[in-house]
PDB file of N, CA, C and O in Angstrom:
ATOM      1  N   UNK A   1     -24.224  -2.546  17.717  1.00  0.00           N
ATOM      2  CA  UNK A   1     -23.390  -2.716  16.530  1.00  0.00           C
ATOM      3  C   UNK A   1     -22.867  -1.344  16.089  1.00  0.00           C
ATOM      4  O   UNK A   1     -23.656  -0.411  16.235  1.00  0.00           O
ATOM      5  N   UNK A   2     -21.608  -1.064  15.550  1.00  0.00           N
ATOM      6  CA  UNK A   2     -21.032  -0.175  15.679  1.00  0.00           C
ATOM      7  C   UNK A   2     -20.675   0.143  13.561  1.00  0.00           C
ATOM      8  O   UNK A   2     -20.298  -0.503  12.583  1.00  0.00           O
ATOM      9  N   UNK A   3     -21.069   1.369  13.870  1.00  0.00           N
ATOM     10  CA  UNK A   3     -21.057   2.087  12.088  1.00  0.00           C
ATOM     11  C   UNK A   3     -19.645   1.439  11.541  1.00  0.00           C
ATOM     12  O   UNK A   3     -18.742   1.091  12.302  1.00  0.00           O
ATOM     13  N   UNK A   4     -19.605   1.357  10.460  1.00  0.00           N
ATOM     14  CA  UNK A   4     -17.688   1.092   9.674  1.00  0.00           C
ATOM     15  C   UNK A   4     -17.530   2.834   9.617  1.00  0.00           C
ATOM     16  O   UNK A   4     -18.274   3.799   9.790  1.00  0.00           O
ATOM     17  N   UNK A   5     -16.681   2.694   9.410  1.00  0.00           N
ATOM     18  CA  UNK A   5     -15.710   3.780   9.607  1.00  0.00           C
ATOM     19  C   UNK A   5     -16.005   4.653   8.356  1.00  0.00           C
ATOM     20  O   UNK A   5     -16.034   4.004   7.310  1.00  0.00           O
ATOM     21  N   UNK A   6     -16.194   5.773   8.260  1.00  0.00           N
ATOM     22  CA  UNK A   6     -16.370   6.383   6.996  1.00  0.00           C
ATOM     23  C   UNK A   6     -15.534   7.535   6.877  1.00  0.00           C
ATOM     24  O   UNK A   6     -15.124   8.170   7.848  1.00  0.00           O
ATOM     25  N   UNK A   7     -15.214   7.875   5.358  1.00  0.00           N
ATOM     26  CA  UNK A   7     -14.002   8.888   5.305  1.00  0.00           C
ATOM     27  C   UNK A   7     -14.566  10.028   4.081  1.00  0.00           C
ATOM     28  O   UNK A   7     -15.189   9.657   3.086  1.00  0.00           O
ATOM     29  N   UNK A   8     -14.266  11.257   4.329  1.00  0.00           N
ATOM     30  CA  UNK A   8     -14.497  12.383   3.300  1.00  0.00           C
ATOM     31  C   UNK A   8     -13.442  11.994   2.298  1.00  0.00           C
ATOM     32  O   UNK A   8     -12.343  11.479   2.504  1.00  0.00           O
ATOM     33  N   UNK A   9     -14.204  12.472   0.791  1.00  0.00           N
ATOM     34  CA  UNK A   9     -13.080  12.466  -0.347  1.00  0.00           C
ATOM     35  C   UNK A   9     -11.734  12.644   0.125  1.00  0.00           C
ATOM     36  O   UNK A   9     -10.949  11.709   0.287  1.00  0.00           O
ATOM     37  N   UNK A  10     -11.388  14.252   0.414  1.00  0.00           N
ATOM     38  CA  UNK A  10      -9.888  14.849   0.829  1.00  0.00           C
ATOM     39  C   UNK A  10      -9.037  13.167   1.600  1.00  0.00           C
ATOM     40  O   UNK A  10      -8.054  12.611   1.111  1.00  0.00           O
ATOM     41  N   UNK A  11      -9.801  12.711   2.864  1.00  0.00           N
ATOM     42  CA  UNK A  11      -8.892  11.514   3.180  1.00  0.00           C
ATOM     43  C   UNK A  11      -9.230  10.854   2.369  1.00  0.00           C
ATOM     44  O   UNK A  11      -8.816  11.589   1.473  1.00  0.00           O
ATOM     45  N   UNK A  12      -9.748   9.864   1.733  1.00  0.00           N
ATOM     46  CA  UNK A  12      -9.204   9.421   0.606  1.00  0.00           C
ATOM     47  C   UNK A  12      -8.167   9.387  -0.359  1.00  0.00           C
ATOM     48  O   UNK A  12      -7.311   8.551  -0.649  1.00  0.00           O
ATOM     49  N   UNK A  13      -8.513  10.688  -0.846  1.00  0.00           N
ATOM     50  CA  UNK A  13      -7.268  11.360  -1.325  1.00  0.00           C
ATOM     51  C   UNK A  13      -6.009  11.261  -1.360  1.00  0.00           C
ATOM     52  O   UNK A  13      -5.158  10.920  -2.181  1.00  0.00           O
ATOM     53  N   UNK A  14      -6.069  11.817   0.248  1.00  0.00           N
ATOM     54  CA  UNK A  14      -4.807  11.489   0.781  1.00  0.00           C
ATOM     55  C   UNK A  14      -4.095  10.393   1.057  1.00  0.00           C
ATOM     56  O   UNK A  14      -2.892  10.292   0.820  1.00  0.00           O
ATOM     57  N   UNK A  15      -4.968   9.308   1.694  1.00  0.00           N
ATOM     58  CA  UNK A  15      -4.787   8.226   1.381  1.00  0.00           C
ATOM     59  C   UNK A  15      -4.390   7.135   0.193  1.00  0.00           C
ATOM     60  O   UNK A  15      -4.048   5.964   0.022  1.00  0.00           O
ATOM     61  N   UNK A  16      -4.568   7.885  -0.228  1.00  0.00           N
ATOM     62  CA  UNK A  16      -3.883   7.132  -2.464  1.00  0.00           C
ATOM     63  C   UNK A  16      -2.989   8.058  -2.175  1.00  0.00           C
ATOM     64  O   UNK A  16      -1.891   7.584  -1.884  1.00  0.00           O
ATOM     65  N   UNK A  17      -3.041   8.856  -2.159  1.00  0.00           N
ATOM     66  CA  UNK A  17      -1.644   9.803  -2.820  1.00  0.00           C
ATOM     67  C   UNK A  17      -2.098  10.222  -4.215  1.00  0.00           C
ATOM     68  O   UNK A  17      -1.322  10.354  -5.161  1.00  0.00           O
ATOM     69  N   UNK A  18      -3.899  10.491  -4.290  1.00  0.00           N
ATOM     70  CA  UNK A  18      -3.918  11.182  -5.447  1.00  0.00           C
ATOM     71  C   UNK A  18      -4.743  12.701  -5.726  1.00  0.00           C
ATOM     72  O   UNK A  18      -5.135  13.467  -4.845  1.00  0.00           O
ATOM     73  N   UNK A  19      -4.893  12.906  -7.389  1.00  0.00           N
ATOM     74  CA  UNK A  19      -5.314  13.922  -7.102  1.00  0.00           C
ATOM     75  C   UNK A  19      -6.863  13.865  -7.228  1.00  0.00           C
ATOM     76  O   UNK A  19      -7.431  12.774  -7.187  1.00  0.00           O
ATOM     77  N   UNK A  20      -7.597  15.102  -7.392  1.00  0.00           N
ATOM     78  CA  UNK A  20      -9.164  15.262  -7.511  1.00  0.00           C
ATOM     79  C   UNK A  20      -9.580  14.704  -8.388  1.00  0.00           C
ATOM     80  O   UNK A  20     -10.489  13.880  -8.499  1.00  0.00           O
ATOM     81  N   UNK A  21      -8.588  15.359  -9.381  1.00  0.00           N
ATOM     82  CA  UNK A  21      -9.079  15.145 -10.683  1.00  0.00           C
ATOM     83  C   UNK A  21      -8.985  13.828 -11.350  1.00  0.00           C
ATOM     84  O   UNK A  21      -9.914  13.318 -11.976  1.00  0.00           O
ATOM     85  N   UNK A  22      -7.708  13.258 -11.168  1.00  0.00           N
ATOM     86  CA  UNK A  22      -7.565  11.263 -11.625  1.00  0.00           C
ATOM     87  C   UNK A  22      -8.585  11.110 -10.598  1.00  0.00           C
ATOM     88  O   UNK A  22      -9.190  10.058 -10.806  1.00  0.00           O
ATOM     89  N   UNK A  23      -8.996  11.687  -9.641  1.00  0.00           N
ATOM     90  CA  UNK A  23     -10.073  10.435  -8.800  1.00  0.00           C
ATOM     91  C   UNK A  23     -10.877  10.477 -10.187  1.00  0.00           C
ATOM     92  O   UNK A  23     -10.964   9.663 -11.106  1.00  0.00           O
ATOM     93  N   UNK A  24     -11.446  11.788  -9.971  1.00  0.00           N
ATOM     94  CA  UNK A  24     -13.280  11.808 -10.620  1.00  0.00           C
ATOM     95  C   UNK A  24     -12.717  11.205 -11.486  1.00  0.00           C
ATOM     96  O   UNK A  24     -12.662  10.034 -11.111  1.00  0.00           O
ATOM     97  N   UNK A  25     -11.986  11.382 -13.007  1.00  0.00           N
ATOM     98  CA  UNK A  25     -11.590  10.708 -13.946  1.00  0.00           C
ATOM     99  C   UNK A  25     -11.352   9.071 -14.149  1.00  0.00           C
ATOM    100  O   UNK A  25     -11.423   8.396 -15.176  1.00  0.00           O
ATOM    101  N   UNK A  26     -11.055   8.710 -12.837  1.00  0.00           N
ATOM    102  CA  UNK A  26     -11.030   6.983 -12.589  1.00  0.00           C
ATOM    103  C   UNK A  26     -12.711   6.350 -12.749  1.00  0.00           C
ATOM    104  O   UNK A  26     -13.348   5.468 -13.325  1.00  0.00           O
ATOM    105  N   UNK A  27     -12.882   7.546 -11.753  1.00  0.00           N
ATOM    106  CA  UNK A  27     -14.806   6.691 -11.331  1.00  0.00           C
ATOM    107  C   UNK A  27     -15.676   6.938 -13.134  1.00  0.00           C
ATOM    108  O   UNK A  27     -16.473   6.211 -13.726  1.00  0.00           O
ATOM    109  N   UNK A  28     -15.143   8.075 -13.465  1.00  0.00           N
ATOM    110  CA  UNK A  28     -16.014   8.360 -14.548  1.00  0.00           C
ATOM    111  C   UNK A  28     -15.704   6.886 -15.793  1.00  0.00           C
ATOM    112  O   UNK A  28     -16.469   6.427 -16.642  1.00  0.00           O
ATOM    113  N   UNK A  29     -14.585   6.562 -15.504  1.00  0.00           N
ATOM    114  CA  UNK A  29     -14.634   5.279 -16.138  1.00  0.00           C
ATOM    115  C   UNK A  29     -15.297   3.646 -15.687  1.00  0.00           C
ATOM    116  O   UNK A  29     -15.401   2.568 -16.272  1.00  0.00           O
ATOM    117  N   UNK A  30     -15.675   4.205 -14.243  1.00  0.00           N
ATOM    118  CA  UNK A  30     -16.152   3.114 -13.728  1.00  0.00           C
ATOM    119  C   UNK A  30     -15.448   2.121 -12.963  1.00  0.00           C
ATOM    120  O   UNK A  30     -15.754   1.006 -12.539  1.00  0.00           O
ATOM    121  N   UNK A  31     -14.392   2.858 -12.905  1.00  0.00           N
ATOM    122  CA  UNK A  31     -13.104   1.928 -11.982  1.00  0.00           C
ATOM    123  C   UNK A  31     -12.514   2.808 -10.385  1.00  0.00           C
ATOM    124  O   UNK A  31     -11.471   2.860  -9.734  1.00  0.00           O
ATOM    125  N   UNK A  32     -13.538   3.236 -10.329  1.00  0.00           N
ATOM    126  CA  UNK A  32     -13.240   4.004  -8.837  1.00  0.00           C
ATOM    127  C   UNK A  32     -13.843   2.928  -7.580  1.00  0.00           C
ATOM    128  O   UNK A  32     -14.563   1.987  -7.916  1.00  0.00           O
ATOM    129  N   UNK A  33     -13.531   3.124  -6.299  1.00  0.00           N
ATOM    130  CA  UNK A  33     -14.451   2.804  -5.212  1.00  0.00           C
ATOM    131  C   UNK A  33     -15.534   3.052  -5.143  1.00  0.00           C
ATOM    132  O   UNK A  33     -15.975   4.041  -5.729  1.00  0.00           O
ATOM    133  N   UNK A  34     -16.362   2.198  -4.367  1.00  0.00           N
ATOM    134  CA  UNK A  34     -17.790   2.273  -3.576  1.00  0.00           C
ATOM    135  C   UNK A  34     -17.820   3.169  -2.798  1.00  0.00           C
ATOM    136  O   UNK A  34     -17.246   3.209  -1.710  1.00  0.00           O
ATOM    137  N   UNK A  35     -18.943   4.515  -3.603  1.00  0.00           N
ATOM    138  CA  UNK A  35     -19.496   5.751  -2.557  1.00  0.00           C
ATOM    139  C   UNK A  35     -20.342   5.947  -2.464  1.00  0.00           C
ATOM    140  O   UNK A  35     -21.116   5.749  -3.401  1.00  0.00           O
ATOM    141  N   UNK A  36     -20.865   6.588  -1.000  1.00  0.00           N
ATOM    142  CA  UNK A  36     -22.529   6.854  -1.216  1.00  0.00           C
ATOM    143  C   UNK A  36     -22.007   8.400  -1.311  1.00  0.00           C
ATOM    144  O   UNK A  36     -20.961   9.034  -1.175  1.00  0.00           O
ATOM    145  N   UNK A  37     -23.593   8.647  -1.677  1.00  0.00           N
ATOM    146  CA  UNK A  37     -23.307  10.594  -2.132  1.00  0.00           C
ATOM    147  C   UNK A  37     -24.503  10.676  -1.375  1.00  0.00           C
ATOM    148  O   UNK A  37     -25.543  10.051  -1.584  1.00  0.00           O
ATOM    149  N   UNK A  38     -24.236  11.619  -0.349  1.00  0.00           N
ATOM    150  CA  UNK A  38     -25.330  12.353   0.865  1.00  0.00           C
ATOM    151  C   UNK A  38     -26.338  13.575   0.053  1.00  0.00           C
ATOM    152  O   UNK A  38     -26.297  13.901  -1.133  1.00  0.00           O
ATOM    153  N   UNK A  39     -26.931  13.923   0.782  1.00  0.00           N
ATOM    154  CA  UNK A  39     -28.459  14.495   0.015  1.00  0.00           C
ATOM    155  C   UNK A  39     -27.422  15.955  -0.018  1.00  0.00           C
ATOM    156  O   UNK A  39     -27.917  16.858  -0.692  1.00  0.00           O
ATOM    157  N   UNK A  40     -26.285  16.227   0.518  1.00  0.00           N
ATOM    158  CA  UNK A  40     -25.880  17.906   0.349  1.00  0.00           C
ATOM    159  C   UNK A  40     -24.295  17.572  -0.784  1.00  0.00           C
ATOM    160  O   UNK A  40     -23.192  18.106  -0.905  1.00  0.00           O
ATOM    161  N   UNK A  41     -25.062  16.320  -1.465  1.00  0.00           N
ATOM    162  CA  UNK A  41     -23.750  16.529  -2.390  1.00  0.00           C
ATOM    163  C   UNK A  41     -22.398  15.916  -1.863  1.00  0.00           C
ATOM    164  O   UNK A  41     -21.921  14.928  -2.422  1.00  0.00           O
ATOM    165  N   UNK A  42     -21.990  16.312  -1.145  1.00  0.00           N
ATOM    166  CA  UNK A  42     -20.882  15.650  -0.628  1.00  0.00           C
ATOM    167  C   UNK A  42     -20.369  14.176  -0.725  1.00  0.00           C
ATOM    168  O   UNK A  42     -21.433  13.617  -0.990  1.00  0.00           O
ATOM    169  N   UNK A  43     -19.196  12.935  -0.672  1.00  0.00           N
ATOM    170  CA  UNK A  43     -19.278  11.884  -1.069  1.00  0.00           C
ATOM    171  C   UNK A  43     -18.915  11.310   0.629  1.00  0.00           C
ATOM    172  O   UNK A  43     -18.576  12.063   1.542  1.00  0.00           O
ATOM    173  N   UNK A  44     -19.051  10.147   0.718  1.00  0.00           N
ATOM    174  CA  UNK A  44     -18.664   9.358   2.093  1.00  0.00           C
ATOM    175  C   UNK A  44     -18.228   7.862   1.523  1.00  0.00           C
ATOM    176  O   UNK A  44     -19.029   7.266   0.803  1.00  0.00           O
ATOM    177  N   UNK A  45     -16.867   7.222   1.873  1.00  0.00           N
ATOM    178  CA  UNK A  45     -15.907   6.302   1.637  1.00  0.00           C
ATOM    179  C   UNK A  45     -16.515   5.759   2.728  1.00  0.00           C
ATOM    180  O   UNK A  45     -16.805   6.419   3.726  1.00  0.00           O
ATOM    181  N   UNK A  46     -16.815   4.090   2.542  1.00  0.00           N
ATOM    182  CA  UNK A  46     -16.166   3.067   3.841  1.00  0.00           C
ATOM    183  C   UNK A  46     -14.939   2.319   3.548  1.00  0.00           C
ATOM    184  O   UNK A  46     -14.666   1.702   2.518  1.00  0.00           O
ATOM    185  N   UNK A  47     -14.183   2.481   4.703  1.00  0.00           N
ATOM    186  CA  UNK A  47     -12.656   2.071   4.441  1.00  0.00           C
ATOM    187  C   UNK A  47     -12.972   0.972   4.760  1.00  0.00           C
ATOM    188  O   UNK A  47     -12.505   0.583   5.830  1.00  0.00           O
ATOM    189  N   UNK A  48     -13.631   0.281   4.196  1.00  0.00           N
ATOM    190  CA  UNK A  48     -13.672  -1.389   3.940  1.00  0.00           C
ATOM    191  C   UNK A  48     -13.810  -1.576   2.652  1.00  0.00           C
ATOM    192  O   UNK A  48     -13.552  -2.652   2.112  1.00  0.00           O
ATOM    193  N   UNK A  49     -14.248  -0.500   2.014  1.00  0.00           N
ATOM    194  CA  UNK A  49     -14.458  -0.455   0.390  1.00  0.00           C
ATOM    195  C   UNK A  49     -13.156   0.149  -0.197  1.00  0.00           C
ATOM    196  O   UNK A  49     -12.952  -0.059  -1.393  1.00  0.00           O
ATOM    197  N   UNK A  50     -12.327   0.815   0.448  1.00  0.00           N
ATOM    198  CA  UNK A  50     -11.477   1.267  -0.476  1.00  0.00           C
ATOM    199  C   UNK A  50     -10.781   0.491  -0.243  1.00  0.00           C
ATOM    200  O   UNK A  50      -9.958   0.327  -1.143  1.00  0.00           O
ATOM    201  N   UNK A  51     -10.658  -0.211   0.677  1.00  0.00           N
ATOM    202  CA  UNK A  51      -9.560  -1.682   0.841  1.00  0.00           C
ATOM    203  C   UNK A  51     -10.038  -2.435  -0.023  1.00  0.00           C
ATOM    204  O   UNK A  51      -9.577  -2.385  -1.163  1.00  0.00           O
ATOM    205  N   UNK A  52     -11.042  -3.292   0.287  1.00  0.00           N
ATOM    206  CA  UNK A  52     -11.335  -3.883  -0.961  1.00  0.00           C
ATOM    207  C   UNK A  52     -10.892  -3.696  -2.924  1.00  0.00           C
ATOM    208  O   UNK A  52     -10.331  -4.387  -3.774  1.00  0.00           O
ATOM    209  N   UNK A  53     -11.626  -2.204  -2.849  1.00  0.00           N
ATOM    210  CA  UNK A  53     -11.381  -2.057  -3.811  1.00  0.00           C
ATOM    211  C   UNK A  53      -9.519  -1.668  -4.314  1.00  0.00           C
ATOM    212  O   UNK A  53      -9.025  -1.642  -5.442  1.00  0.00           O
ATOM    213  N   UNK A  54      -9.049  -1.482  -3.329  1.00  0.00           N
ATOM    214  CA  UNK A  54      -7.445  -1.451  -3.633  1.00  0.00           C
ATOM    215  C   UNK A  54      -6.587  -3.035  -3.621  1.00  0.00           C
ATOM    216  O   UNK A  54      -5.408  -3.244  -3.906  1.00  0.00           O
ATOM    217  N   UNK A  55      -7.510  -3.892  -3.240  1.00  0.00           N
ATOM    218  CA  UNK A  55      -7.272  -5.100  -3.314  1.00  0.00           C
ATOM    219  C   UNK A  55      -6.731  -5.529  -4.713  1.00  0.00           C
ATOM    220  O   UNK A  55      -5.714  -5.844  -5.330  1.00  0.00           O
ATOM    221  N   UNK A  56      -8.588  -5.263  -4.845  1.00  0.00           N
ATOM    222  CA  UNK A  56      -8.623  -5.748  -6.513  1.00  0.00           C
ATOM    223  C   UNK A  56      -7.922  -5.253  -7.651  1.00  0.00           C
ATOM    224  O   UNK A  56      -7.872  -5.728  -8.786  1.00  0.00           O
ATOM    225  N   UNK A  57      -7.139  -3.747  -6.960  1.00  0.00           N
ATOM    226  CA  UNK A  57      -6.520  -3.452  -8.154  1.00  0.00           C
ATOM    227  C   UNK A  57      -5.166  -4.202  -8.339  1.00  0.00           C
ATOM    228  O   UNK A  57      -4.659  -4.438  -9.435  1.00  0.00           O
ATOM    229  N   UNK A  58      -4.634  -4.552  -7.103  1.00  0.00           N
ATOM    230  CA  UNK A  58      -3.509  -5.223  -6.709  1.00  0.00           C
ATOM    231  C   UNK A  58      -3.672  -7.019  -7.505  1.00  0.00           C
ATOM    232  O   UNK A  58      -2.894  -7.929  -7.218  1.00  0.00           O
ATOM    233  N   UNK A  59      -4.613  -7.136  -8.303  1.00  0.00           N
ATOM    234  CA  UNK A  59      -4.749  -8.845  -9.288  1.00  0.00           C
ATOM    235  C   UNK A  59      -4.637  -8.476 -10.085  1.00  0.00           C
ATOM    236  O   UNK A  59      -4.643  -9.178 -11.097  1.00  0.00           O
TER     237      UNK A  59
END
């Protein structure tokens, strides 16, 4: 069985077309995507979650 695909913030990012700061500012409201945060800090996206979650913004 094969991992989903996982993406660093920056693609993300890039992927919206946004910036750092509306990210953190989205999540800090609680309306960001599903991330795990690795033991060195860093964040990791599954692009099944940001689909999802770009779904839902799309209702």
């Amino acid at each position: 069985m094969s991992r989903p695909k996982t993406l660093k913030l920056p693609e993300v990012l890039d992927q919206l077309d946004m910036s750092r700061t509306a990210f953190y500012r989205m999540c800090a409201k609680g309306k960001g995507p599903k991330f795990k945060k690795l033991p060195n800090g860093q964040l990791r996206f599954r692009q099944v979650d940001i689909d999802a979650w770009w779904e839902d913004l799309e209702e």
